[in-house]
ROFI-265847 format. One record per residue (C-alpha): x, y, z; residue number from 0. Coordinates in steps of 0.05 Angstrom, whole numbers, plus 5000, padded with zeros to 4 digits. Example, Ala and Ser with C-alpha at 12.3 -4.5 7.8 and 13.67 -1.06 7.14 Angstrom:
<nodes>
<node><xx>5246</xx><yy>4910</yy><zz>5156</zz><n>0</n></node>
<node><xx>5273</xx><yy>4979</yy><zz>5143</zz><n>1</n></node>
</nodes>
This chain:
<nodes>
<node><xx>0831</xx><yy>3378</yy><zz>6605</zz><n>0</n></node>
<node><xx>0775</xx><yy>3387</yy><zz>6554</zz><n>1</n></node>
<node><xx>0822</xx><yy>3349</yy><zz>6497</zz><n>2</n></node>
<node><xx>0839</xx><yy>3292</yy><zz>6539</zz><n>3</n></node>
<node><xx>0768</xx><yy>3279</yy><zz>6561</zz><n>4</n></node>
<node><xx>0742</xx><yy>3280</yy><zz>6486</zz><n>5</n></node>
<node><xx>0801</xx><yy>3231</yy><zz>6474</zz><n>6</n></node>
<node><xx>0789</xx><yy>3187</yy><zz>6524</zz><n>7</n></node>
<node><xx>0715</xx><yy>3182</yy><zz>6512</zz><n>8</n></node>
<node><xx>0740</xx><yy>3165</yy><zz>6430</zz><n>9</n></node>
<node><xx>0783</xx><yy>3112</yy><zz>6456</zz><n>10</n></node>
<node><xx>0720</xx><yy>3081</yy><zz>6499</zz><n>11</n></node>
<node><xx>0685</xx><yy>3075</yy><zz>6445</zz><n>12</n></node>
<node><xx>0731</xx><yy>3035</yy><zz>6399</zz><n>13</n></node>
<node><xx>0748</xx><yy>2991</yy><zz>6459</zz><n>14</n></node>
<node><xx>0667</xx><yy>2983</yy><zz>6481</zz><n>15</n></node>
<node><xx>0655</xx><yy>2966</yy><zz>6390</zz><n>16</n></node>
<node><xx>0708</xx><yy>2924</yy><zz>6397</zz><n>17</n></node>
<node><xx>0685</xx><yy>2876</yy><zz>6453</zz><n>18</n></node>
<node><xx>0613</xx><yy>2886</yy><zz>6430</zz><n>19</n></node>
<node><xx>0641</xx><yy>2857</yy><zz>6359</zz><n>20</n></node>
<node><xx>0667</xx><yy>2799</yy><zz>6393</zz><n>21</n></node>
<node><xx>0609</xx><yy>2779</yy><zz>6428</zz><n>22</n></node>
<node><xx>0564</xx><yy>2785</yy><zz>6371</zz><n>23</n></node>
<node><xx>0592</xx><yy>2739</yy><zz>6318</zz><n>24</n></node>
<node><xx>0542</xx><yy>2689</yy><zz>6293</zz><n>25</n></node>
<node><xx>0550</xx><yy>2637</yy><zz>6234</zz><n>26</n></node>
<node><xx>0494</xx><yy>2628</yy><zz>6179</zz><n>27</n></node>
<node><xx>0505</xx><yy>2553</yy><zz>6148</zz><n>28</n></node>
<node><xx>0462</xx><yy>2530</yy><zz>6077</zz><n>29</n></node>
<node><xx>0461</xx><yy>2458</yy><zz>6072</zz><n>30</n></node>
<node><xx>0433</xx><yy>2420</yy><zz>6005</zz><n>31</n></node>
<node><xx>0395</xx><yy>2364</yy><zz>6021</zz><n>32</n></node>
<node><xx>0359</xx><yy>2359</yy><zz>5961</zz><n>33</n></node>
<node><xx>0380</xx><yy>2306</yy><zz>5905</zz><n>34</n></node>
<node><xx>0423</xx><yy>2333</yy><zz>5847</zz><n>35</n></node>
<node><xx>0377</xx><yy>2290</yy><zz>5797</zz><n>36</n></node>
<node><xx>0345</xx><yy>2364</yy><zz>5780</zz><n>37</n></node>
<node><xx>0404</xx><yy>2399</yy><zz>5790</zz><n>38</n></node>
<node><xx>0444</xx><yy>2424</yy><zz>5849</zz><n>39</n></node>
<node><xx>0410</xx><yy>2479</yy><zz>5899</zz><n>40</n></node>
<node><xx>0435</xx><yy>2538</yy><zz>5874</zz><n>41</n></node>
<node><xx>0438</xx><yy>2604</yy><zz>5928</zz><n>42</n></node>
<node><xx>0449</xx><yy>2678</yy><zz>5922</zz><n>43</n></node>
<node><xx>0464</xx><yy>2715</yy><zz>5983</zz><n>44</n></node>
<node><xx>0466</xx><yy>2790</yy><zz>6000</zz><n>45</n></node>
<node><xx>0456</xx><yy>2837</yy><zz>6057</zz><n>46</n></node>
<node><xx>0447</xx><yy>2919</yy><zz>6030</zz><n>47</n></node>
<node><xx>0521</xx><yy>2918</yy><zz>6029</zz><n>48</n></node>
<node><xx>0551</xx><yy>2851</yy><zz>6014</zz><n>49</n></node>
<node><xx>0530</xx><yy>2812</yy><zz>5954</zz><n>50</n></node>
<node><xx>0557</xx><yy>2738</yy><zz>5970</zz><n>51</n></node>
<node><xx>0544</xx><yy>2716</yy><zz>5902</zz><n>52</n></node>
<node><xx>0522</xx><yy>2659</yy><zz>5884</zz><n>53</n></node>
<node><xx>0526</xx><yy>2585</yy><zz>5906</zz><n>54</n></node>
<node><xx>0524</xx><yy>2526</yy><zz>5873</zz><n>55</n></node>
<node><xx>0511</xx><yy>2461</yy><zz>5928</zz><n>56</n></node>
<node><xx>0513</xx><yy>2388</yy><zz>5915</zz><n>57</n></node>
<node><xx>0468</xx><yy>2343</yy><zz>5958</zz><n>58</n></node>
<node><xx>0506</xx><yy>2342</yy><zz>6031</zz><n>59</n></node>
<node><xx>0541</xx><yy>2407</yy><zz>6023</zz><n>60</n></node>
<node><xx>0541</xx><yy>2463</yy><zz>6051</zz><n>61</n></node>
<node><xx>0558</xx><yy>2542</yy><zz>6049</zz><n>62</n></node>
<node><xx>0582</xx><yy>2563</yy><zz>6117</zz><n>63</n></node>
<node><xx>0606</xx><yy>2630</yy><zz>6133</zz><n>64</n></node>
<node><xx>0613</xx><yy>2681</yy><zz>6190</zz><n>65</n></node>
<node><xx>0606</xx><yy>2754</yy><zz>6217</zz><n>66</n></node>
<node><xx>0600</xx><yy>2807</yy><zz>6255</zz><n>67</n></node>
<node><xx>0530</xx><yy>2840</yy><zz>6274</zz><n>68</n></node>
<node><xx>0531</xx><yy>2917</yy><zz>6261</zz><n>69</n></node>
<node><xx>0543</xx><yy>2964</yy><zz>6326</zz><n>70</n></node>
<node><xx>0462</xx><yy>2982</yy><zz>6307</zz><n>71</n></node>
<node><xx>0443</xx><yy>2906</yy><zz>6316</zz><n>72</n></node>
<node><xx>0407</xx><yy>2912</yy><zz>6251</zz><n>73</n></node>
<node><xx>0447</xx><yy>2864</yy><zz>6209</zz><n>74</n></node>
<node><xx>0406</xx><yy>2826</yy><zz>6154</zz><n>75</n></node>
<node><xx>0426</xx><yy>2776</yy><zz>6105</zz><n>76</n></node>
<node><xx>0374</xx><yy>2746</yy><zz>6063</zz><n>77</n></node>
<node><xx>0381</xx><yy>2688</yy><zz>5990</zz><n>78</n></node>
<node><xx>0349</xx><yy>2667</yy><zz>5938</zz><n>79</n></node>
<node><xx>0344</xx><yy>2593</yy><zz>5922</zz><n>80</n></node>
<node><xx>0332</xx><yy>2556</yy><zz>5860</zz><n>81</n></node>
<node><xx>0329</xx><yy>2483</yy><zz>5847</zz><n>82</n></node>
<node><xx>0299</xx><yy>2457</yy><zz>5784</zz><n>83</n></node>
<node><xx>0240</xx><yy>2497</yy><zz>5778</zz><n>84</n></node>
<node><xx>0231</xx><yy>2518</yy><zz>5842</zz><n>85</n></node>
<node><xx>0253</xx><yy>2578</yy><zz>5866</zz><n>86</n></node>
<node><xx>0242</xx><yy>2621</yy><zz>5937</zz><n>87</n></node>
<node><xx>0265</xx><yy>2681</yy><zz>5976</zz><n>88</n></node>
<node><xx>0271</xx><yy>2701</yy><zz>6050</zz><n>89</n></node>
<node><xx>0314</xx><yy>2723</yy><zz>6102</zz><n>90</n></node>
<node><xx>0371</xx><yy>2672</yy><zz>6124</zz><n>91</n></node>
<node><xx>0386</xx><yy>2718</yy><zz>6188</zz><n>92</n></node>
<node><xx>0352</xx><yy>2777</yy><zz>6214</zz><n>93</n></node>
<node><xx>0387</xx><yy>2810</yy><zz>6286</zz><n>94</n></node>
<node><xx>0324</xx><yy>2843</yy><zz>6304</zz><n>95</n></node>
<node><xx>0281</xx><yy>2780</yy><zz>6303</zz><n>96</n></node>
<node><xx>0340</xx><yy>2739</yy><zz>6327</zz><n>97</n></node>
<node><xx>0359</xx><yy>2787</yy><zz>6386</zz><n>98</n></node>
<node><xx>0276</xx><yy>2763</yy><zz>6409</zz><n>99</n></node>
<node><xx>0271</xx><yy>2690</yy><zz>6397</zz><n>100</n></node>
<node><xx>0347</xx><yy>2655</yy><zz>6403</zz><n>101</n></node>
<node><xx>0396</xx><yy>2660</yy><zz>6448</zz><n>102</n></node>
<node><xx>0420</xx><yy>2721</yy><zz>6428</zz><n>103</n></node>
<node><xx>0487</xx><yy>2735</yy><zz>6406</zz><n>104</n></node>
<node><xx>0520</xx><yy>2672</yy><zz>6413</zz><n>105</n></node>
<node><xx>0485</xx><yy>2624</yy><zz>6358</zz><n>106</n></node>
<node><xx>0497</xx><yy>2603</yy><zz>6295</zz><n>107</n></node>
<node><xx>0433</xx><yy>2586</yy><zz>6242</zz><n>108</n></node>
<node><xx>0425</xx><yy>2520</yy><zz>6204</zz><n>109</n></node>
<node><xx>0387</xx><yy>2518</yy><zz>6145</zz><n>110</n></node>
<node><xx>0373</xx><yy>2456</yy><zz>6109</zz><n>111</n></node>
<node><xx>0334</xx><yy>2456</yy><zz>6041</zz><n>112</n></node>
<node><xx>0299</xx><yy>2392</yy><zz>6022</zz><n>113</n></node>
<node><xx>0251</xx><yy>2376</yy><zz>5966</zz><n>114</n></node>
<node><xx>0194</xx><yy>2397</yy><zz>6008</zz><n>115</n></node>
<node><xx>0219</xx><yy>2451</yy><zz>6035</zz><n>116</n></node>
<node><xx>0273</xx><yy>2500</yy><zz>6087</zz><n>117</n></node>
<node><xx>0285</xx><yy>2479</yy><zz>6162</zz><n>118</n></node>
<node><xx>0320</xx><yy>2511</yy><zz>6215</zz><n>119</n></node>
<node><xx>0364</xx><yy>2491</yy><zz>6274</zz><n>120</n></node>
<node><xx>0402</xx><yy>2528</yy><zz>6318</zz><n>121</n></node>
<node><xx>0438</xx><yy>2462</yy><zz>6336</zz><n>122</n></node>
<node><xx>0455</xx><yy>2421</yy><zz>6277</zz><n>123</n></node>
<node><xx>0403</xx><yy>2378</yy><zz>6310</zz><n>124</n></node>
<node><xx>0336</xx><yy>2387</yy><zz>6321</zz><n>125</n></node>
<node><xx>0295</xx><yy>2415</yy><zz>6261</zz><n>126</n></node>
<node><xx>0241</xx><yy>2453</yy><zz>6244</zz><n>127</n></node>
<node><xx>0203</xx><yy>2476</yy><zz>6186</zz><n>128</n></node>
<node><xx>0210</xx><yy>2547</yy><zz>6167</zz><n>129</n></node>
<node><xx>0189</xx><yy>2564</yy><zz>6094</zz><n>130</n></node>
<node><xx>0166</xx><yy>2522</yy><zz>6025</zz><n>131</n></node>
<node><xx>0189</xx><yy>2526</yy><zz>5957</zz><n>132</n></node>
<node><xx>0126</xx><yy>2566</yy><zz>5927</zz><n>133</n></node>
</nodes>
């Protein structure tokens, strides 16, 4: 009886991780909306264990990509952007600040850089100012 318990509670758990990594898939999107006359925005991405290389964006478009947050809800992504001579750093998603201030787990993050600056939406829509270029 002892086996079967200890296998049942194994196969609980893959089933629980498994609907728990449905429900928390979110989207990050980078979206250039600075003028190429510099040169196009130019973004590294990288969590500690995927380096998304780099990404080289023309005015309108846009890096979009999706995943999972970790079983620990501790998932972190974070780029550095250069255009011209301007260059900055900061987290593009963070599931412990998200998990307090969005509808947590079912958004996806907008980020638009423009010459003065990044804003974020959590609607494609409605924007606000999150970090400059110094």
């Amino acid at each position: 009886m002892g086996h079967c318990f200890v296998s049942f509670l194994i196969n609980l758990t893959l089933i629980l991780q498994l609907a728990c990594a449905q429900l928390t898939q979110v989207g990050d999107h980078i979206i250039s909306g600075v003028p190429n006359n510099l040169m196009p925005l130019r973004a590294h991405c990288q969590s500690k264990d995927d380096d998304l290389g780099m990404h080289m964006l023309n005015n309108g478009q846009s890096f979009n990509r999706r995943f999972t947050i970790n079983f620990w809800g501790t998932t972190l992504f974070f780029c550095h952007f250069y255009w011209g001579s301007h260059n900055t750093s900061f987290d593009v998603f963070n599931a412990t600040i998200a998990d307090r201030n969005w509808d947590f787990p079912r958004y996806d993050c907008y980020w638009v850089a423009r010459p003065d600056g990044f804003y974020l939406s959590k609607d494609n829509k409605s924007w606000e100012i999150f970090n400059d270029w110094t």
